[in-house]
C-alpha positions in Angstrom: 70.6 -20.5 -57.0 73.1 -23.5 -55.8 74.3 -23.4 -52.5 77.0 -25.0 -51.2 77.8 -25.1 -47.0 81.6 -25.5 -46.6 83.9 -26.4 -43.0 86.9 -25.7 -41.9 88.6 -28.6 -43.3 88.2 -27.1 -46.6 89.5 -23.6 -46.3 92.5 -24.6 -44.0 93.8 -27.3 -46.6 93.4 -25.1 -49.6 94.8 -21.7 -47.7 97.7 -23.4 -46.8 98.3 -25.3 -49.8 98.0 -28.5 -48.0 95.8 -29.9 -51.2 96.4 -28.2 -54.7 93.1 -29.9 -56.3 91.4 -28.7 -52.8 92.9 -25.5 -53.5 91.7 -24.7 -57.1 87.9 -26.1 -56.6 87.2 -24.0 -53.4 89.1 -21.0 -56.0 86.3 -22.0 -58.7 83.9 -21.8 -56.4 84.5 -18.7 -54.9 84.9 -17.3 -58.2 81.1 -18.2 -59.1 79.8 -17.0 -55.8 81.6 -13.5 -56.7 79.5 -14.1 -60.0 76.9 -14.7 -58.2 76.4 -18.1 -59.8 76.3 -19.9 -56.4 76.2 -18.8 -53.0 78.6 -20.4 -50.5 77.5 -20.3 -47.0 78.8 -21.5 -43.5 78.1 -21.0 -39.8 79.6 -18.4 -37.5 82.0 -21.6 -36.1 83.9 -21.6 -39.3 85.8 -18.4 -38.7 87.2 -20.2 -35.2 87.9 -23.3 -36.9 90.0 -21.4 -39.2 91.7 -19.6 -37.2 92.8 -22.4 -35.2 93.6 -24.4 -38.4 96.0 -21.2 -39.2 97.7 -21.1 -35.5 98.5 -24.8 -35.8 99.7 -24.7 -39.8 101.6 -21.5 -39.6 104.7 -21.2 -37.8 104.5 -17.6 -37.9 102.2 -15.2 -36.4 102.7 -12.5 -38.8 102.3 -14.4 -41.7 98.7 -16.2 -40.0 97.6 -12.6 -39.5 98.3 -11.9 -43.2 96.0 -15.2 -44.4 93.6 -15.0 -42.1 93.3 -11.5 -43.8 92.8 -12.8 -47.0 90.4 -15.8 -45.8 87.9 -13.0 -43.9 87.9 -11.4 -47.9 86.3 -14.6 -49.2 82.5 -14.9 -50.7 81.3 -16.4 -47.6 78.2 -15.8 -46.0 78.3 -16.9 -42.5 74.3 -18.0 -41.3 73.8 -18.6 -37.8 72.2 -21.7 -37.0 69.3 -22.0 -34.8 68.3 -23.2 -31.7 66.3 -26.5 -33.2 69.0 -26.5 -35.7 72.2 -26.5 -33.0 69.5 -29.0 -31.1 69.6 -31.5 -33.9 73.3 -31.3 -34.6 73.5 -32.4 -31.0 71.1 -35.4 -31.7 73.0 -35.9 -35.2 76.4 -36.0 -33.3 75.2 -39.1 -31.2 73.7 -40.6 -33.7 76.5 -40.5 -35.8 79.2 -40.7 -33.2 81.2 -37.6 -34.3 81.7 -34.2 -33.3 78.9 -31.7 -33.0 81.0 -28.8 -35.6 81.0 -31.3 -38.0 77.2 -32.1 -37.7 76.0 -28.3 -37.6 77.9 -27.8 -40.7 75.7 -30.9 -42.6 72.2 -29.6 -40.6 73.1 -26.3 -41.9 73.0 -27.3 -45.2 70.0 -29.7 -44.9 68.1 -26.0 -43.7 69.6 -24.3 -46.7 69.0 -27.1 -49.2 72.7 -26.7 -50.0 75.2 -29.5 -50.3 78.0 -30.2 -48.0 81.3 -29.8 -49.1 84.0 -31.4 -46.3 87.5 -33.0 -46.7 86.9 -34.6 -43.7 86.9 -38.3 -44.6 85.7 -39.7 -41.2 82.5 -37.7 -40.6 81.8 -38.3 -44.9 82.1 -42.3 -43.8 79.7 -41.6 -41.0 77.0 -39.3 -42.6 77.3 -40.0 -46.4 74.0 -42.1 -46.7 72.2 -38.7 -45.0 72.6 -37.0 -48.2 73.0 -33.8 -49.1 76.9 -33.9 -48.4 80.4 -33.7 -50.9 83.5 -35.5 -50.0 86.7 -33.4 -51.7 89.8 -35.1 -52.1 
């Protein structure tokens, strides 16, 4: 089965409809990993990424509450990482000179032979050539 490893960059620009092209591939997606046709995984840091991404892009705490809701509903399995694998996102992050989320999320799918899906431009310019990694835009 594909698998795909997605970050926070994703999920907060198509929950609040910062991207609509963003938006309808991470809908496709999800709606083959409810088929079972893929499986979309991420690490436990996504959920706190997420949130943070809500309480900065939503003026409203009631109305964060209510989409966080709907984003803890979503096909995604959250994988730990371990401690070789947080080790070399460390040893990534220097090499790459960017932060160490954004290299657990690529190690994480190096471990899970998934690809990387990211809107983040600046660590895709940084790791592209590492494989194994998806720009959206």
């Amino acid at each position: 089965m594909k698998k795909f490893v997605i970050d926070a960059s994703v999920v907060v620009k198509a929950m609040l409809n910062e991207d609509n092209k963003i938006a309808l591939r991470l809908e496709k997606l999800l709606k083959r990993a409810d088929k079972n046709e893929v499986e979309v995984i991420s690490s436990p840091l996504l959920v706190i990424e997420v949130c943070n991404g809500f309480r900065f892009g939503i003026r409203e705490k009631s109305k964060s509450l209510v989409v966080f809701a709907d984003f803890l509903r979503l096909p995604i399995k959250i994988v730990n990482l371990t401690k070789y694998q947080i080790e070399k996102s460390l040893a990534l992050a220097y090499d790459r000179g960017t932060s160490v989320y954004d290299a657990s999320y690529h190690i994480l799918a190096k471990a899970n032979s998934a690809i990387f899906l990211t809107c983040d431009n600046e660590y895709y310019n940084r790791a592209r050539e590492l494989g194994d990694i998806k720009l959206l835009v």
